[in-house]
Structure formats: structure tokens, C-alpha cells
N, C-alpha and C positions, 0 to 999 in steps of 0.2 A: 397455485401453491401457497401455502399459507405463509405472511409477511410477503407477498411479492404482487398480489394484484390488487391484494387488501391486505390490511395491519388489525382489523376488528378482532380478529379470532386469537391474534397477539395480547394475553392479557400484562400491559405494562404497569397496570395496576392494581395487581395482587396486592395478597392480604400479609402482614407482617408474621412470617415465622417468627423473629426476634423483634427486639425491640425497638431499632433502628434501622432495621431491614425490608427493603419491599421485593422482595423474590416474585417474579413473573412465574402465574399458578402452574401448577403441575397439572398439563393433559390429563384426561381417563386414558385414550388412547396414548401410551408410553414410545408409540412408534412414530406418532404427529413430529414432521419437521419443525424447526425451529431456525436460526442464523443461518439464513442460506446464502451461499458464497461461491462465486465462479471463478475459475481464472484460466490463461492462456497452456496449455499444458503441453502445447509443440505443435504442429503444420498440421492442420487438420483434428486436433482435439481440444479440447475443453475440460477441467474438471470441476465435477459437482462437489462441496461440501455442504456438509450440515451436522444438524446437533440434535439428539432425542435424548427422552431422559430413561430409555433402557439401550443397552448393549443391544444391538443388531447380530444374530448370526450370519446374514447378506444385507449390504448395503448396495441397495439398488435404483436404478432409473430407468424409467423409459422415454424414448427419444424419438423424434422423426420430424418433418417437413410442415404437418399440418397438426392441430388442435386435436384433431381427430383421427391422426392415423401414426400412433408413436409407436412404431413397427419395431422398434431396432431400444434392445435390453441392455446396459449396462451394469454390472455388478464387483464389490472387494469382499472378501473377510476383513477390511480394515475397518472398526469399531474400538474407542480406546477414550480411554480415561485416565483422572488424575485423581489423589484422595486432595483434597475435598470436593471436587468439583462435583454437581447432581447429572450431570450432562458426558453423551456418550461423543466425540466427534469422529463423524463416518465421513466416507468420501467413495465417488465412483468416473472412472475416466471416461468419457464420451467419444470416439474415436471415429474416424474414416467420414467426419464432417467435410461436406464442402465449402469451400472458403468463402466470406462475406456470403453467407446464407443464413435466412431467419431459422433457428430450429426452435420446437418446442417440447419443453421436458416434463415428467412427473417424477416426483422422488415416489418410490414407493410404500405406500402408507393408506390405510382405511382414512386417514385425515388431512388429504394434500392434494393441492389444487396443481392446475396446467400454468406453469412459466414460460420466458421464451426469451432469444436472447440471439445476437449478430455474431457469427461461428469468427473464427482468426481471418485477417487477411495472409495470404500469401507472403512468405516474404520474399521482399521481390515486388511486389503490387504499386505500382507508384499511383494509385487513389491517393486524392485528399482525403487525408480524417484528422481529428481530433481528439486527443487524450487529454482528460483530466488531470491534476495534481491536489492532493487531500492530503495533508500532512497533522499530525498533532490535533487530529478530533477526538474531543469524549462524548461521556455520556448526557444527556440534558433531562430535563426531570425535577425533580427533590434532590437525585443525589449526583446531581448537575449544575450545569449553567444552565440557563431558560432566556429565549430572548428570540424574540419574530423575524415568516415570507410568505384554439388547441393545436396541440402537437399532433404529426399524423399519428405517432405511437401513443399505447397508452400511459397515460404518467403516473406510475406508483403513488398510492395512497401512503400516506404521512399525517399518522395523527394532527389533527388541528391546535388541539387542548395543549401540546410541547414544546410548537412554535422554532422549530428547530433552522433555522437560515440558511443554513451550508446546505443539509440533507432535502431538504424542502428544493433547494433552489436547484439539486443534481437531480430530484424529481422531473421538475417543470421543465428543465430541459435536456429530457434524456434524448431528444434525437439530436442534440449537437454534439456529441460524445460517444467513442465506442468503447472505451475502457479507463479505467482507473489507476493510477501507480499511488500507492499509498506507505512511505518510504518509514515507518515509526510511529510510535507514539497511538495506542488504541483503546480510548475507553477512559483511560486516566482511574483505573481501578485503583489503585496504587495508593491514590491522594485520597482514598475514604477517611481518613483520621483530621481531615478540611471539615468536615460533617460532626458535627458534637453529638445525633443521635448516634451515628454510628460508633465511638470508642469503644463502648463494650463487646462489640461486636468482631471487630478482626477480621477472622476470616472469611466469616459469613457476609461482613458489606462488601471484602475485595469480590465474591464470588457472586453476589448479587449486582453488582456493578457492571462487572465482566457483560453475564448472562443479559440487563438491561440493554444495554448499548449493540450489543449485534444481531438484539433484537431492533433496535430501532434502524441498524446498518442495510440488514434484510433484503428493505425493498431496493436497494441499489447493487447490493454487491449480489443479491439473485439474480441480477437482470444485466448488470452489465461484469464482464473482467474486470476483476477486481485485487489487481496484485501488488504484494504486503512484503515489507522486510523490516527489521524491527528498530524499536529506539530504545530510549532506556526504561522509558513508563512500561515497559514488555518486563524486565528485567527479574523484579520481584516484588513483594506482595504490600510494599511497601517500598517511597523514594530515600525516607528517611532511615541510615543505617542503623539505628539502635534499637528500631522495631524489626529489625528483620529477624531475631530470633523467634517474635512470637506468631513468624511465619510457617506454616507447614511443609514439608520438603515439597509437596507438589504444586506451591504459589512459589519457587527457588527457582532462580538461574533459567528464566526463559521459557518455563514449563508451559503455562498454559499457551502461548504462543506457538510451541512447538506442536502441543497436541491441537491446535484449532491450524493452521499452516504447513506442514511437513508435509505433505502428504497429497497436499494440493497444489503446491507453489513447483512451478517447473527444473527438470534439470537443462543446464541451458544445452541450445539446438544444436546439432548434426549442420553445418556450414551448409550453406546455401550457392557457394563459390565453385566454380570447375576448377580451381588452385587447389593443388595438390597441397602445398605448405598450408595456404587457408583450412584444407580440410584434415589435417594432421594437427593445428592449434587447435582445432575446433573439437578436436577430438580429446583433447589433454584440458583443455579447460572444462569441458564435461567432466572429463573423470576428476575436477578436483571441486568443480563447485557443490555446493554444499545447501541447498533449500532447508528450510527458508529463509538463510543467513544472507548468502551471499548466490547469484544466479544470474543466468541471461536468462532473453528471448528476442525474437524477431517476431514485428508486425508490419504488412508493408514495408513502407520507406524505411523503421527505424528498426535500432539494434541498440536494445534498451538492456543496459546491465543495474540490477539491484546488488548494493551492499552492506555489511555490516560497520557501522562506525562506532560498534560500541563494544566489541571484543575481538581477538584476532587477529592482532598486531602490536606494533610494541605500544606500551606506555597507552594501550586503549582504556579509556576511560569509563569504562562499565564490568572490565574485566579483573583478573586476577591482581591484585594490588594496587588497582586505576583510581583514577581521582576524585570519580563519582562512589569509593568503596562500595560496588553494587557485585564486584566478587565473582561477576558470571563468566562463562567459557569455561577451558576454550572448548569452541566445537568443531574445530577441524585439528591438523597437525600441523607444524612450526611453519610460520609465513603461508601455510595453505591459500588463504583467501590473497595476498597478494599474489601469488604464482596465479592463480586460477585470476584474476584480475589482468596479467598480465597477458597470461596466454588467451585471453577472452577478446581484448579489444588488438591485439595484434592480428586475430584469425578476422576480422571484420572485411568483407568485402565491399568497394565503396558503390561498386558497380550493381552491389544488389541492396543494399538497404545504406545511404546513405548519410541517414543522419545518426550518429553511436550518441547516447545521453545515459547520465551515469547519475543514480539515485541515491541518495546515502540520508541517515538523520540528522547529523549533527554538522553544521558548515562550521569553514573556516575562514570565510569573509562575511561579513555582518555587519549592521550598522550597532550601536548601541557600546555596553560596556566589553570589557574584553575578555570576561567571562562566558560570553557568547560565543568566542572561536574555541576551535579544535586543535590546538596547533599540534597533537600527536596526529592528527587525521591530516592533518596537511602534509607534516611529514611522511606519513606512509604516500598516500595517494597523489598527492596533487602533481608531481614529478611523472609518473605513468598518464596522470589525465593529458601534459602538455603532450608528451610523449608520442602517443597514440591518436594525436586529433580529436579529443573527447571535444564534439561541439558543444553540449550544455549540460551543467552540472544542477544535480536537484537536490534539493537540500531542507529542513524545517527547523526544529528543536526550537527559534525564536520566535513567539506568537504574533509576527506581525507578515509582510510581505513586503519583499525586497527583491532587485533586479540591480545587477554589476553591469555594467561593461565586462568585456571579455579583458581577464584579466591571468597572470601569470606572476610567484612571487610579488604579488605587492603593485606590480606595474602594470597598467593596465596596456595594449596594447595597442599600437600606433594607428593600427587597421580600423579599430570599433569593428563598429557591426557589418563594415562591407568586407568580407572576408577576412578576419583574424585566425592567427595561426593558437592562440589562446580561447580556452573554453569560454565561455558566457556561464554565469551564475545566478540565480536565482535561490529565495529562502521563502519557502510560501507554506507557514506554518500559522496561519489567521484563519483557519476554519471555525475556532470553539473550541474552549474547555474548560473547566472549571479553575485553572487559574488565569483565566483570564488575558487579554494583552498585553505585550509587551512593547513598553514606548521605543519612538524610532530612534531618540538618543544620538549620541555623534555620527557622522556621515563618513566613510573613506571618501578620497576623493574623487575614485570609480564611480560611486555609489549614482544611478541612474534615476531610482523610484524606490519608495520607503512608504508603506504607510500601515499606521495602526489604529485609525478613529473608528473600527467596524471589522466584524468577521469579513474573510476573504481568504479564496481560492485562487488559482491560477488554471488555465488552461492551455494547451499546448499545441497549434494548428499545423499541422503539417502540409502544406500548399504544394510542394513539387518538390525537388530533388535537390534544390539550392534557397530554398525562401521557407524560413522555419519561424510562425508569428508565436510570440509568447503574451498573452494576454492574464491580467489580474481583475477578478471579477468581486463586486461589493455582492455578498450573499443575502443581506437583505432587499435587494432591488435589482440587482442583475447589471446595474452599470457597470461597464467596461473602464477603471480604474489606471489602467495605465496599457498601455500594446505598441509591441515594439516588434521588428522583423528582423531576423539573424539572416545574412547573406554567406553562404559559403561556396565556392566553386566546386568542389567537392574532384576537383580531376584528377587526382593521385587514388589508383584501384585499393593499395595498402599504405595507410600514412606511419610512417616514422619519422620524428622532427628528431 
């Protein structure tokens, strides 16, 4: 599949339509995949996304076991657009997978190669795996940051000439990870007016920006799950508010995010629990969650809810009269996202997936200045996170990487790490982007691990059903940065503190 076994056929160095614009060339073949993206789509499926630059009457896949025998057809009418954008984004569900099985896909196209990728575990599966944590990456390039990095599997090609560290380094080790949570912040389209060629340009760099960056995403989020929930860099077409008029309605309020996500990103799961009550929450927090806002899923051991911390509650700071005047939302109805939050991690059965980790953009414990914190996101949330036994809370917006002690209101808990009745926090927003690091600055006194000398990522080991390693990894070099092990007992079926 093209961008997934190779990037060659990906031209990231097209020729300038404008001035200051480097637009990745337009196929002859208008049906050639482009940003290919997978993610968890419930027990047994997957969904394909991707982007051409005509309108699809069927957006389709083929699917099956071997390379060579992709027996089994997936197909939507869903093909959608925005004005300006040159790109259609399609998507197709993959369904009646067997669990942790290799399958192998084609999107279908006169110009698309064979991908492949580890179907969902079970949930319920008490396998060890490992999930990545990628927060706050853009794009690298000219209209980026730029800066340097066998498996039994094959490891996606990454242009060499980009040097890109994060991307590069989830290359080289794609068999220690089976998925991605990617909680905000994509591309840093937004910040084109950081570029002095681009000013005159506008709309045309945020959408050349866009278009670069999931082209370069591709080989990763082709191959592995790869699941998004937004930040403010999503918001609009620009950070700064006095350029958002010379924004088009369709770079407004979430757009392109919606149109490249909605449609892929899961409705959370049908309960996994013989609890009646577990399966009646489980059932009312479906009908309120809201993709690609706010959502669960279950993999194996965990029960991973994504949210929005940046509309959809009060005094949210992305949203209608919010702090970041960025004016977006809302996209559910009155406290929706907290009711569906609430009735999400209350339906949790501990007995079937016992670690619950809750993903959001914007933290509200931080080391640095105190423009850092959230404090409307802590109001909303952080009362439900104690609440409900939220083991570890995931967080980015600060470009560096941080890990709390388990901590509640301000006080960190007596327990630490051998069984606290308080979440554990983490901010692992040191991938890359063109504005660069942010220093570690003042410490809480929680504060565990800080550092900002180098891009970095976090990874997330899931060992067994009480021993949860959170590890921070230097993206230039692979060193293990800091690793720490969460201890919880987990012996209460539904916790309420």
C-alpha cells in the first residue's frame, strides 16, 4: 500500500503551487491512496481510513489471512470533503476479524500496494502488550522542525533526507507496540504564519501542512491502531485569534479533524461484563459518546477512554467563550461528555479489563508555569477520575515529558506507586513540532520525572492485571529515559471511592 511498505511513491517534494507552499503532487491515478490510518473499531474489527484526491463512489478494501488470498471485501459510500481541502477522506470497516491475528489489506485502487497490521485483542485477553503514547507531533520538512534516528516484522520505510526521530524511532520498533493513543495536537498546521514564506499564503499552507504530515504519519498509523482525540492545534486554521477570520468555514471549529476522524474513531464498546448494571452503563455511555471527541474502547487488559479537554464543559478553553478564544463546539449536548464520562468508567468491569486509563490534551498537573494547567479540566474531570479508580491519566499540550506520583487535589497519595487509591499522571507531549520544547521549569512536589533536553515519547507496558510499566523513551536513540511500575490490586469488580 502506498506510504506503508514504502514512502518512495509519497511525493513530499512536490513542486510549489504557490509561493510558499510545497503541496505533495497530485497522482494521475485520482483513486491512489494517500494517509493511511487504522484504528480499533470494536471486538473483532478495524477501520481503514484514507485520503484520494477524487470523491470515491465506494470506498473499499480487501482483506484476508495471507498476502495473497484477500478473500473477504469491505466497502462505505462514506467519501467527504471540506472547501478547501483537495483531498476526499474515505473510510471502510473491517469486521468478523479474529483477535490478535496478522491480517492483510488493499485499499482498493489501480495504485495500492498490500499492508498488514495485528487485528484487536479480545477484551478480556490478559496478554502482555504494549501501547505507545504520541502526543503533540507535527510536521518535519521546510514547513517543520527537522532534526535526526532487525525486527521480525517489516519496519516501515521513513524517508531518510526528514530525519524525523519520533516517526523513525516508532518505525524501528514496531514489534514492541501494538497500538497508538494519540490524544491532540496533529500536524501543528495551524502555526504556518511561524514560516515567513508562507504569510501570503493562508489557506493554502494550513492545507499543504495538513496534507504533508499524514503523509509522513502513513507508515505508522497504516500499520499499527492508531487512535486520535483532539487538542487545540485541531481547532482552527490558525492558533492565533485575529487571523481566524481570514480562515475559511471549512479550516473552523474542528473541521478537518472531523472529516479525517469521525468516521473511524470508535463508538465506545457493548460491556464485556455478565453485570447487568455494567451492561445497562455500558449501554448509555454508547449512546452519549460522541467520536471523535470524546469515546472508549477495550484492548485486552485495558479500558481506555479518550476525551475532549477542549470543548464541552464548562469554562473549556477551546470552546465557546474559552480562554484560548478558539470559539469551537459545542458538539454534543449540555454536560453530554461528562455524563458519557461518567457513565463510561462506572460500567468498567475490573474483572475483565482491569487497567481503565483516561486520555485527554490539556493536563492539569504540570511542572513549569501555571499557564500549563487546566484548572477548568480539573474541575470538570478530575473528581470522576478519583471517583471511579482511573489508574493513569494521559495527558500532552506541554512539550516536554513528565510523570506525577499518583496524585489527587494537589496531594499526592500516601500509597505511591504500591497501590494508590489516586490516578498516576503522566504529560508526554516531547515528540516534535515546530515550536519546539518546552523547559521543565518549577517542579510540584509530586513531580517524579521531567525532562525536556530531546524529543521523547512514552510507552505504556501492560505486564499482567496488577503491574502496569510506564516507560519514557529518548526518540533519538531509543534510551529508556525514565520506567516506573504502577502497582494496583485491582480486587474491587466496580470501584467507587
Amino acid at each position: 500500500m502506498v506510504g506503508l511498505l514504502s514512502l518512495k511513491l509519497l511525493p513530499f517534494v512536490a513542486g510549489c503551487a504557490f509561493a510558499g507552499v510545497s503541496y505533495p503532487k497530485i497522482p494521475t491515478d485520482l483513486t491512489t491512496p494517500f494517509q493511511q490510518r487504522l484504528a480499533v473499531y470494536g471486538p473483532g474489527a478495524v477501520s481503514v481510513g484514507w485520503n484520494t484526491f477524487e470523491q470515491l463512489e465506494q470506498s473499499c478494501v480487501h482483506y484476508g489471512l495471507s498476502e495473497s488470498n484477500l478473500n473477504t471485501k469491505a466497502c462505505s459510500s462514506s467519501s467527504t470533503t471540506y472547501d478547501p481541502s483537495r483531498t476526499w477522506s474515505n473510510v471502510a470497516i473491517l469486521t468478523g476479524l479474529t483477535p490478535a491475528t496478522t491480517y492483510y489489506y488493499k485499499i482498493e485502487s489501480t495504485n495500492s500496494t498490500v499492508g498488514h497490521f495485528l487485528s484487536p485483542r479480545t477484551p478480556g485477553d490478559k496478554t502482555a502488550f504494549n501501547m505507545d503514547v504520541i502526543i503533540d507531533l507535527g510536521v518535519y520538512g521546510k514547513d517543520g522542525f527537522t532534526s535526526k534516528s532487525t525486527k521480525k516484522d517489516t519496519i516501515p520505510v521513513i524517508e531518510p533526507e526528514l530525519n524525523h526521530t519520533t516517526i523513525g524511532r516508532l518505525a524501528e520498533t514496531v514489534d514492541d507496540y501494538e497500538l497508538v493513543i494519540h490524544p491532540g495536537d496533529f500536524a501543528y498546521a495551524d502555526d504556518w504564519y511561524l514560516k515567513f514564506a508562507n504569510l501570503l499564503d493562508g489557506k493554502e499552507a494550513y492545507e499543504s501542512i495538513i496534507e504533508q504530515f499524514y503523509d509522513q504519519l502513513a507508515p505508522i498509523a497504516g500499520r499499527k491502531p492508531y487512535m486520535a482525540s483532539p487538542g487545540n492545534h485541531e481547532a482552527d486554521c490558525s492558533e492565533i485569534p485575529y487571523l481566524n477570520g481570514l480562515c475559511p468555514k471549512g479550516q473552523n471549529n474542528f473541521t478537518e479533524f472531523m472529516h479525517r476522524y469521525e468516521k473511524t474513531m470508535p463508538q465506545s464498546f457493548a460491556s464485556s461484563s455478565s453485570n447487568p448494571t455494567a451492561q445497562t452503563l455500558a449501554r448509555k455511555a454508547r449512546s452519549l459518546s460522541n467520536p471523535p471527541f470524546w469515546y472508549s474502547f477495550e484492548y485486552g487488559m485495558a479500558h481506555v477512554v479518550m476525551i475532549d479537554t477542549e470543548t464541552d464543559f464548562p469554562e473549556a478553553p477551546s470552546g465557546k467563550d474559552g480562554s484560548a478564544k478558539l470559539n469551537g463546539g459545542p458538539f454534543g449536548t449540555t454536560n453530554q461528555q461528562l455524563e458519557f464520562l461518567e457513565a463510561d468508567l462506572a460500567s468498567v468491569d475490573r474483572t475483565v479489563t482491569p487497567w481503565v486509563i483516561v486520555a485527554g490534551h490539556r493536563p492539569w498537573y504540570s511542572t513549569g508555569k501555571s499557564s500549563n494547567i487546566c484548572g477548568p479540566c480539573q474541575k470538570a474531570f478530575e473528581g470522576l477520575f478519583y471517583q471511579y479508580g482511573v489508574d493513569l491519566g494521559v495527558f500532552g499540550h506541554v512539550h516536554n515529558s513528565q510523570r506525577f506520583a499518583p496524585v489527587v487535589n494537589g496531594t499526592a497519595d500516601p500509597n505511591g506507586m504500591n497501590d494508590p487509591k489516586a490516578p498516576m499522571y503522566i504529560v508526554a507531549g516531547g515528540p516534535g513540532n515546530i515550536e519546539g520544547l518546552s523547559s521543565v521549569g518549577s517542579r510540584p512536589s509530586y513531580t517524579e520525572f521531567a525532562y525536556a533536553d530531546d524529543y521523547s515519547y512514552s510507552t505504556l507496558r501492560f505486564l499482567d492485571e496488577q503491574h502496569l510499566q510506564v516507560d519514557f523513551v529518548r526518540s533519538s536513540t531509543g534510551e529508556i529515559l525514565d520506567s516506573s511500575t504502577l502497582y494496583k490490586k485491582h480486587t474491587t469488580d466496580f470501584v467507587k471511592q
